[in-house]
Each structure stands twice: as C-alpha cells, then as structure tokens.
C-alpha positions as CSV (number, residue, x, y, z in Angstrom):
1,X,0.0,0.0,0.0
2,X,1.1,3.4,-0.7
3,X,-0.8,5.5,1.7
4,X,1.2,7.7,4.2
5,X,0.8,7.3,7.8
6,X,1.1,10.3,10.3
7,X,3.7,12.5,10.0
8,X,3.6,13.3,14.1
9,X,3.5,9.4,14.7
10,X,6.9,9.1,12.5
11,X,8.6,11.3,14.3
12,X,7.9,10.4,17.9
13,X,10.9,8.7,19.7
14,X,10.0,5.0,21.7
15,X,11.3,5.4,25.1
16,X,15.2,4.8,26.0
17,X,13.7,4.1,29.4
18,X,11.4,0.8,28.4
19,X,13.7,-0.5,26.0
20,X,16.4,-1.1,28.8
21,X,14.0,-2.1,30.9
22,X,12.8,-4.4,28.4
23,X,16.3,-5.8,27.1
24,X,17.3,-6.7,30.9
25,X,14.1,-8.4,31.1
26,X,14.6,-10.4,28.1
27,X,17.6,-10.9,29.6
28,X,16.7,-12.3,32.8
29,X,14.1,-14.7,31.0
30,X,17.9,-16.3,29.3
31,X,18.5,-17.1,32.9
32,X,20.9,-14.6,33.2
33,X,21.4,-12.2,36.4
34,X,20.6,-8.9,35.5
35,X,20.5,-5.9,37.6
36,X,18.4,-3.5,36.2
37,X,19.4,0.4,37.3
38,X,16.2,1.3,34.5
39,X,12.7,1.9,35.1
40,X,11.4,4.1,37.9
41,X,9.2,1.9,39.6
42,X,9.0,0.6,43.2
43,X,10.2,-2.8,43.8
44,X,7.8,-2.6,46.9
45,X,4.8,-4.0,46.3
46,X,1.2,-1.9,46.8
47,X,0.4,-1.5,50.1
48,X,-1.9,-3.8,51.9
49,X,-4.5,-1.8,52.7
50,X,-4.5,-0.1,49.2
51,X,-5.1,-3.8,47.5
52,X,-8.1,-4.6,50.0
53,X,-9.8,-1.2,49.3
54,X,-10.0,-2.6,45.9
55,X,-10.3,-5.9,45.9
56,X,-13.6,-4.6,48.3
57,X,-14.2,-2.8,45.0
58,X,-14.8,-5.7,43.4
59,X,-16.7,-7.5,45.3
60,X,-19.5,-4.7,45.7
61,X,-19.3,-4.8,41.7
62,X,-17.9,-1.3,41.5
63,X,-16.9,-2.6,37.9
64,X,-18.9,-0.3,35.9
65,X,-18.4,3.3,34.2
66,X,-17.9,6.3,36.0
67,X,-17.6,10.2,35.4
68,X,-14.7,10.6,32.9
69,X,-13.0,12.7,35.2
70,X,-13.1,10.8,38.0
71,X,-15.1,10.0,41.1
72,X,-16.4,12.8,43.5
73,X,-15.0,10.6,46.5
74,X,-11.4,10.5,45.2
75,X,-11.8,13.9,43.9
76,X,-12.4,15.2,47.4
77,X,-9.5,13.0,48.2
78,X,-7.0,15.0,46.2
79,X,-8.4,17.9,47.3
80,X,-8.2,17.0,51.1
81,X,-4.6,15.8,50.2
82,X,-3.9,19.3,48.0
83,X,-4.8,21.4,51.4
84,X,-2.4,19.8,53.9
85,X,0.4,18.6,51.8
86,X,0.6,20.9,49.1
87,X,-1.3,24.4,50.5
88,X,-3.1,24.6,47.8
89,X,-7.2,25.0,47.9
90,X,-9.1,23.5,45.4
91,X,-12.7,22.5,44.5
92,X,-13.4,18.7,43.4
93,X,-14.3,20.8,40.0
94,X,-11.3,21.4,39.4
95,X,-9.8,18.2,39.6
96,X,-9.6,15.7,36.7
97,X,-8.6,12.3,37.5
98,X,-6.7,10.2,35.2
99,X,-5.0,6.8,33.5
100,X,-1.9,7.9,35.2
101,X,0.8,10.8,35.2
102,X,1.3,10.9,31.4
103,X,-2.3,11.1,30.5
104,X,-2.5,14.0,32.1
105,X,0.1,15.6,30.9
106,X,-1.2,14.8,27.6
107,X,-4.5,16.6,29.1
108,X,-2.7,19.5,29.9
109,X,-0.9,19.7,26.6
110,X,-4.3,19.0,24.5
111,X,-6.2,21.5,26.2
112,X,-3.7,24.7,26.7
113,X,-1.7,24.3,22.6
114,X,-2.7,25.6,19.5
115,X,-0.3,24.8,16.8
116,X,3.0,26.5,17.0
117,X,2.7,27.0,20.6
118,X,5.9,26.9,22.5
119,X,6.8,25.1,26.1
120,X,9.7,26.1,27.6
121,X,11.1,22.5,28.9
122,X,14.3,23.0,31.3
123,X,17.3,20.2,30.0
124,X,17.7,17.6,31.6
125,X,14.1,16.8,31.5
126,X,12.1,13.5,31.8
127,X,12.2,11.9,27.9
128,X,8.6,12.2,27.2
129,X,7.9,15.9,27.5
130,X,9.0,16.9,24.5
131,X,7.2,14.1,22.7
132,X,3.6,14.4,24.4
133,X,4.1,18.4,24.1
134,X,4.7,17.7,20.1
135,X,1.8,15.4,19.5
136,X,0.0,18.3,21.2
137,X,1.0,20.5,18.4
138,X,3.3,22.5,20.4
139,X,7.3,22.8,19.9
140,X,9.3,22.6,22.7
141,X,11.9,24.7,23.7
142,X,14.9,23.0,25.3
143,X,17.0,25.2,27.9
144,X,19.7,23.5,29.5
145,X,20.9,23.8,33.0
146,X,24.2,23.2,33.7
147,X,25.8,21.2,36.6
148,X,26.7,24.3,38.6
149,X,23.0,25.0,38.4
150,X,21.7,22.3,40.2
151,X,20.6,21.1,36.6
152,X,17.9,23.1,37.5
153,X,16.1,26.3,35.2
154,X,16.9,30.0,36.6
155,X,14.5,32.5,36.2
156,X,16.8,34.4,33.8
157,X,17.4,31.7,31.6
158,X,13.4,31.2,31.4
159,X,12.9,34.6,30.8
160,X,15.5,34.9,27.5
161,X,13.5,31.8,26.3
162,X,10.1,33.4,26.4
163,X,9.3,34.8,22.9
164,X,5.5,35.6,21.9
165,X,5.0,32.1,20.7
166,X,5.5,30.6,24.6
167,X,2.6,29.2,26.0
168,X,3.8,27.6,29.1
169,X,7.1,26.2,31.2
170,X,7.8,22.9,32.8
171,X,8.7,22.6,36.3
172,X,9.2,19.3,37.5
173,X,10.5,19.0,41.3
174,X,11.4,16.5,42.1
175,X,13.1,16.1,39.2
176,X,13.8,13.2,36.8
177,X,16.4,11.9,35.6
178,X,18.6,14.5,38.4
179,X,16.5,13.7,41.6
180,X,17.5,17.8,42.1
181,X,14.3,19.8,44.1
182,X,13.9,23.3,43.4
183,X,13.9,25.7,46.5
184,X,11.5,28.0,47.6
185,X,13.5,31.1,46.2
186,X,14.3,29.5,43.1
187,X,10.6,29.0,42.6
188,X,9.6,32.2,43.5
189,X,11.9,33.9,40.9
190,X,10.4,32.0,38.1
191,X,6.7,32.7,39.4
192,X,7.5,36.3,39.0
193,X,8.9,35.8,35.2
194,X,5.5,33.6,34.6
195,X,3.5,36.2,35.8
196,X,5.3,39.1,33.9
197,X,4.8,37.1,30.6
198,X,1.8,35.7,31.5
199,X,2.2,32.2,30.8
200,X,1.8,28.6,32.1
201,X,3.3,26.5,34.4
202,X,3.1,22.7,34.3
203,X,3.9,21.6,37.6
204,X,5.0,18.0,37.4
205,X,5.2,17.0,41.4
206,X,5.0,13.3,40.5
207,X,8.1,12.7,43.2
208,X,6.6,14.9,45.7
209,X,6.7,12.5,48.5
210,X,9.8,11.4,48.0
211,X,11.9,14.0,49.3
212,X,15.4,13.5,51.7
213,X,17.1,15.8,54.5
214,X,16.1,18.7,55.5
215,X,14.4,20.5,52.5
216,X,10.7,20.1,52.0
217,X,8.7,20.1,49.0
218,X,7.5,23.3,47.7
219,X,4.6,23.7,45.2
220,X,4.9,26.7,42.7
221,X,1.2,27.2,42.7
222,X,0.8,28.0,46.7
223,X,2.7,31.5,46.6
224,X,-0.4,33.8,45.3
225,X,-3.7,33.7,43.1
226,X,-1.5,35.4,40.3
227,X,0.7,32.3,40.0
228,X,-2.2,30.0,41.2
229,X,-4.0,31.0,38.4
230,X,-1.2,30.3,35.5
231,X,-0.5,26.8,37.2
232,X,-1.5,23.3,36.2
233,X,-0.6,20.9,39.2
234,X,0.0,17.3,38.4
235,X,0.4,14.5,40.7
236,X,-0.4,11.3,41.1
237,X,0.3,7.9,42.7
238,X,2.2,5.9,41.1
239,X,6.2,6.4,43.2
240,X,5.0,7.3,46.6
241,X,2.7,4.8,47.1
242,X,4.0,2.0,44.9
243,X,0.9,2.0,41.9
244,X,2.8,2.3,39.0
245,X,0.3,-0.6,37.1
246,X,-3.0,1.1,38.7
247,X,-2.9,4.3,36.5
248,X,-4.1,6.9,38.3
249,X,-2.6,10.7,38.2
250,X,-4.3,13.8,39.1
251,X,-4.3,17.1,38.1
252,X,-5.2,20.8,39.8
253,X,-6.2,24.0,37.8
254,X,-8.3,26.4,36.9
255,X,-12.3,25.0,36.6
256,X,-12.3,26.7,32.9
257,X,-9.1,24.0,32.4
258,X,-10.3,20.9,34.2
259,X,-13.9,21.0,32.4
260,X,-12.0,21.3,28.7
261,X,-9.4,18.4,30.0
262,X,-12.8,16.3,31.5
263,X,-14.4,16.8,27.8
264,X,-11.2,15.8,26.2
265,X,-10.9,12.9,28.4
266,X,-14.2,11.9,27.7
267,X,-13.8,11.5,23.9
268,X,-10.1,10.2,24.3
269,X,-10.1,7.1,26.8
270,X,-13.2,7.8,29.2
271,X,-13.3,7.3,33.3
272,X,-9.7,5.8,34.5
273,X,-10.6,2.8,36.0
274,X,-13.5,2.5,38.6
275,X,-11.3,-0.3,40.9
276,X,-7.9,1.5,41.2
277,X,-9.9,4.9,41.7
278,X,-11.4,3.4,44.7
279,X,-7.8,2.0,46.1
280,X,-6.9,5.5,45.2
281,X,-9.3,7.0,47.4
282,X,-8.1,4.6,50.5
283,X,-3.7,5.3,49.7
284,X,-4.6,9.2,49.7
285,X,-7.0,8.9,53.1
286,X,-6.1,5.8,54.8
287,X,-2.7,4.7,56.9
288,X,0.6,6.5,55.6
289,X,2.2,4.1,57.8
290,X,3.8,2.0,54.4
291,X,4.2,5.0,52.6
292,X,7.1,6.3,55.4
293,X,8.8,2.8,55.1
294,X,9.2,2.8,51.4
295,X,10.3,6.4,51.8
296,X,12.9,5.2,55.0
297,X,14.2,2.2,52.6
298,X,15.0,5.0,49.6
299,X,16.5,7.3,51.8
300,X,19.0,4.6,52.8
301,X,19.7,3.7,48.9
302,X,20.0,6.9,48.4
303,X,22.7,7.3,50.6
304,X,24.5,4.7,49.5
305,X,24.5,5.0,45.9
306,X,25.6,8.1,46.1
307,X,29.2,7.0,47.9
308,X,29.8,4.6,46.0
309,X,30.0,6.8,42.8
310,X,31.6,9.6,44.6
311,X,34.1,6.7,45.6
312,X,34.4,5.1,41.9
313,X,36.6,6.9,39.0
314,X,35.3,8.7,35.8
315,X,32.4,9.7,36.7
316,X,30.9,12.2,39.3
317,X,26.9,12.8,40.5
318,X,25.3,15.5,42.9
319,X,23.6,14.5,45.4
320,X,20.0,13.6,45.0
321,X,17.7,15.3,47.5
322,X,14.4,13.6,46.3
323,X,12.6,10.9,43.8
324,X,15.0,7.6,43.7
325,X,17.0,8.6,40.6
326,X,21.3,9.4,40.8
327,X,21.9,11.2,37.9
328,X,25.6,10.9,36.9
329,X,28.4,12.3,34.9
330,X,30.4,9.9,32.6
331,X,32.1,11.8,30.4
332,X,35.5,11.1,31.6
333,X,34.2,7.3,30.0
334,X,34.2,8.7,26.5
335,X,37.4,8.3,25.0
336,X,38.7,5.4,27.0
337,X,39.4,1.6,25.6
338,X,37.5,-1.4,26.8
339,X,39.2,-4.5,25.6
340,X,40.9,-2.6,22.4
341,X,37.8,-0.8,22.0
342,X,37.3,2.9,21.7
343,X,34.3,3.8,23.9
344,X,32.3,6.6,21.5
345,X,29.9,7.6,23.6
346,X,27.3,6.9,26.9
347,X,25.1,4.7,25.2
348,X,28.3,2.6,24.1
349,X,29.1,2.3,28.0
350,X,25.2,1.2,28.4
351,X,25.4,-1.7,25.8
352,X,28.6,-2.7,26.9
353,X,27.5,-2.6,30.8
354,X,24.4,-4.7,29.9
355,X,26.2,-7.3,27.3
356,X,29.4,-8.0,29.5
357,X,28.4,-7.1,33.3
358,X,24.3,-8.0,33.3
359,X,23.7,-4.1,34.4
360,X,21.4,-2.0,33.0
361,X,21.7,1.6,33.4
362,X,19.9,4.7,31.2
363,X,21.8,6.6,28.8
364,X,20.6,10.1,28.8
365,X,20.9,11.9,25.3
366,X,16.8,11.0,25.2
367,X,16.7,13.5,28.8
368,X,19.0,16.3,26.8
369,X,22.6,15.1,28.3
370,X,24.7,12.7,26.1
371,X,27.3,12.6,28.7
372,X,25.0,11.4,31.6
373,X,23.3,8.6,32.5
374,X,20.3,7.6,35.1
375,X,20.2,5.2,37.6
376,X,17.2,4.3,39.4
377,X,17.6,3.1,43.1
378,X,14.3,2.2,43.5
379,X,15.4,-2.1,43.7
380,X,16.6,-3.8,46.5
381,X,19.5,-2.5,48.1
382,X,21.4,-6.3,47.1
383,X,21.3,-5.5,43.6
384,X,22.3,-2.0,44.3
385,X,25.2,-3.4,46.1
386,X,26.0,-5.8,42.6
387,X,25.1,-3.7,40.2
388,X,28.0,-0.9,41.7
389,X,30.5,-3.5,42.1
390,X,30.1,-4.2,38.4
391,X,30.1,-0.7,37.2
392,X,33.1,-0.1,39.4
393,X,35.0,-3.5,38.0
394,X,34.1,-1.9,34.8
395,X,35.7,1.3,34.9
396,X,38.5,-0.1,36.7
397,X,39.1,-2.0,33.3
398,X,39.6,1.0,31.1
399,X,42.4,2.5,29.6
C-alpha cells in the first residue's frame, strides 16, 4: 500500500527508558542475572490496605463506568490531600482524575496548545515531555541547566527563552532523571517571570513525596492567586505509594481548564478505571504508615549509591535530594578503551555494561545530556550493592 501514515506518529521517539527495561528483562528470561538500574518503579509491592480497598471494590461490583473525570469521592481525596500537603485550595471541580501521570500531561498539553505554541522545557528533562508536548501541536523549547545549576532552570534563563509564541514552562521538582528539588526562592523567581509574561506552568510533582534531609517540598502554585491561576498541578500515585500498574494521576487548575481536559478525556479514553480509583481514594485517606517505610528504605539507597559513585573513578553525581534517581556524569568514560575498543559515547558504555556485566543503566541523550546517565535506586539494596560493584569492575578496566 502506498498511503502515508502520520507524520507526528513518525517522528515520535519510543522510550530509551522501556527499552532497557525491556532488554534486561529479556535478559533475565535467558537465565541470566541482570540488575536493572532502568525503570522508575517501586520494587515494593502496593500497600496492603490499598489492595483490599480494591479488591472490596470488586466484590461490591464497583466494575462499571464512572464520570470521565473521576469519582467525587477521590476527587475530594486529592483535594483534602492538595490542602495539607501541598497548601493549595481546590474544589473537586477542578480536579480531573486520570489513566496515570502521562495522560495528564497529555491533558494538559491538548487543552492549553494551538499549533505553534511553544513550552519552555528545562534540560535535563524527563524523555517524554518533548514528545507528548509535540503530539499536542506544540514545539518545545529546550533550555539546558548546567551542573553548577543544580541542573535546575533559573528564572533568567526562562525569561531569554520566552518569545510571543510561549505558552507555558515545565517545572518538574522533584526532578527526573537528576533527583535535584527546586527551592523556595528558586521557585519564586520564576513565578515572578511567569507572571510578567503571562504564561503557564506545568507543575509536574510526581516525586513529591519522596523527598530526603532537611528541605521540603515546595509547590509553585501555593505563593499567590496570580501564579495560582497560570499553574497546572499534576500528581499522582504511582512512586509514593508503589501503583505504577493502577494508573491513576491527578491534576489541579483552573475550573475553565479541568472542564476542557474532563471533555477531552471523555472522547479520548473515558473514566480511569473504577477499581484503582477506589484503592486511590483509600492510599490518599487511609494509613501512611507504608508509605514512610518505602520512603525510610529509599533514603537509605539513596545514601549509598551516592558514595559509592563519589568513591568510583570517571564519573561524578550530585547529590539527590528527592525521587529515587542518581543522575551521573560519565564523560571522563568517552574516549577510554574497553578491551581494544574505543568507547564513542554513553550509550556505548550502556550496551557494553548490559552485554558483558548483566547491568542495565539509562543513557541520557533522550533527557537532553549525552554525557550522563540515570540510575534508578528504587530495587533492592542487594542488587544495588551488585550492580556498583560491576560498574566499578568496569571502569577499573579501562584505559
């Protein structure tokens, strides 16, 4: 057949992040003993309480349609949660409810581009943001922030950015791949430059939960009804309380927003499902009590990934203050021989790690650094323990 498929479906990249996670898989399935540094996704399984909600769920027959946007019950849920975690007041009318963090970023995107609109997304930045923002019909705009930064966006570089064409700026704390959190200051100075240019923010808070040491989360949206007003909060419950196969994110905004992304939603994939909406409603309102364990456990991980690459050589992180990602520096890899062989570049490291050690790590060039990779400490801290010897035993082996 000659007929052309879509353009915009051509040119959208599959994710770097699945493939790994599905090549150490594959791997594993060959019997061999792969630790897999890939996906970010709790090796904890749901909570207890969270399974019997729904399993309840079932057995009342609670199996049938419900309001595309969501239920009321979980609805008040997030805004209950909203209030005391986030400071942030909103109405169950402005809430939409969805299949997970993604879909509502595709939401977001769907409802607030027109074609040529452009969203300001700071480098590094989680690999499907640029993608769902062009299926959207929007372009985005890649600013990068450098190491000394934090890898995080400054409110001058957003403002040189904004041109008449901008629609909105992605702020995701904490952050993937870096696991870097924004402070209060820093978010403060790019409310102001949001509100002088009267744009959007997408506030991705995803990790929100999942934050170490002494600085809390901060969300943009809670400093004023000017920047309230401009911000799209999304959430949802995937990390924090181990759900990543339920599907269910949230979002916060304006009710002129959440009624165009309920219609959209409607049309697009209908209610999220009835059964995890219900477990929803019991991990946001019932006992927190497995949450703080899983968030314990990480903070220990945390800690000790992070000494063993400060302790390895070629390659440097910063330390990450929240989500279960260490994002590091391997440039100093580039340029070295592994066994006569030239190493070209991160994602030759990756395939070389995976082939000849059974480690799978994330190259970043998908996240907007080539010279970084991502590795996820959210698996057991054994196979964090044999996944660093092997990285180490690798590097030791170049020249």
């Amino acid at each position: 057949m000659s007929l052309e498929l879509s353009k915009k479906a051509a040119e959208v990249k599959p994710s770097s992040t699945l493939a790994i996670t599905a090549k150490a898989k594959e791997l594993r399935a060959q019997g061999k003993d792969v630790v897999g540094f890939g996906a970010g996704e709790p090796d904890f399984n749901t909570p207890e309480n969270i399974c019997n909600a729904a399993i309840k769920a079932i057995n009342d027959g609670f199996t049938k349609y419900t309001p595309a946007s969501g239920i009321h019950e979980l609805k008040e849920a997030v805004c209950k949660k909203f209030k005391s975690f986030n400071h942030l007041e909103y109405t169950p009318d402005q809430i939409v409810i969805s299949n997970g963090g993604k879909h509502s970023l595709t939401n977001i995107f769907t409802v607030l581009l027109n074609p040529g609109d452009e969203v300001v997304i700071p480098a590094p930045y989680w690999l499907s943001y640029p993608e769902i923002v062009k299926l959207a019909g929007g372009v985005p705009v890649i600013v990068t922030a450098t190491e000394e930064q934090g890898y995080k966006l400054t409110a001058e570089a957003l403002k040189e950015a904004i041109t008449d064409k901008t629609k909105a700026v992605v702020i995701n704390t904490p952050n993937n791949p870096t696991g870097m959190l924004y402070t209060e200051a820093e978010l403060r100075a790019i409310a102001d430059v949001v509100i002088e240019n009267d744009i959007y923010v997408v506030a991705d808070e995803m990790y929100e939960k999942l934050v170490y040491g002494e600085q809390e989360h901060i969300s943009i949206a809670s400093f004023g009804k000017e920047i309230y007003d401009r911000t799209i909060t999304c959430s949802g419950l995937a990390k924090s309380y181990s759900m990543t196969g339920w599907r269910i994110g949230y979002t916060g905004s304006s009710k002129e927003i959440a009624k165009m992304m309920g219609s959209v939603q409607s049309h697009q994939t209908s209610n999220p499902n009835s059964i995890a909406q219900i477990a929803a409603v019991e991990a946001l309102n019932g006992p927190q009590d497995s949450v703080e364990k899983m968030h314990s456990e990480f903070d220990r991980r945390r800690k000790y990934i992070y000494k063993r690459i400060c302790d390895m050589p070629l390659i440097h992180t910063i330390e990450p203050k929240g989500a279960f990602y260490v994002f590091v520096d391997a440039a100093q890899v580039i340029g070295k021989s592994y066994q006569g062989r030239k190493i070209g570049s991160i994602a030759e490291m990756a395939e070389i790690l995976i082939n000849d050690y059974n480690t799978a790590v994330v190259p970043c060039a998908d996240f907007g650094f080539a010279n970084h990779l991502r590795l996820s400490y959210a698996i057991a801290m054994e196979q964090i323990e044999k996944g660093m010897d092997r990285i180490e035993s690798f590097l030791k082996e170049l020249k």
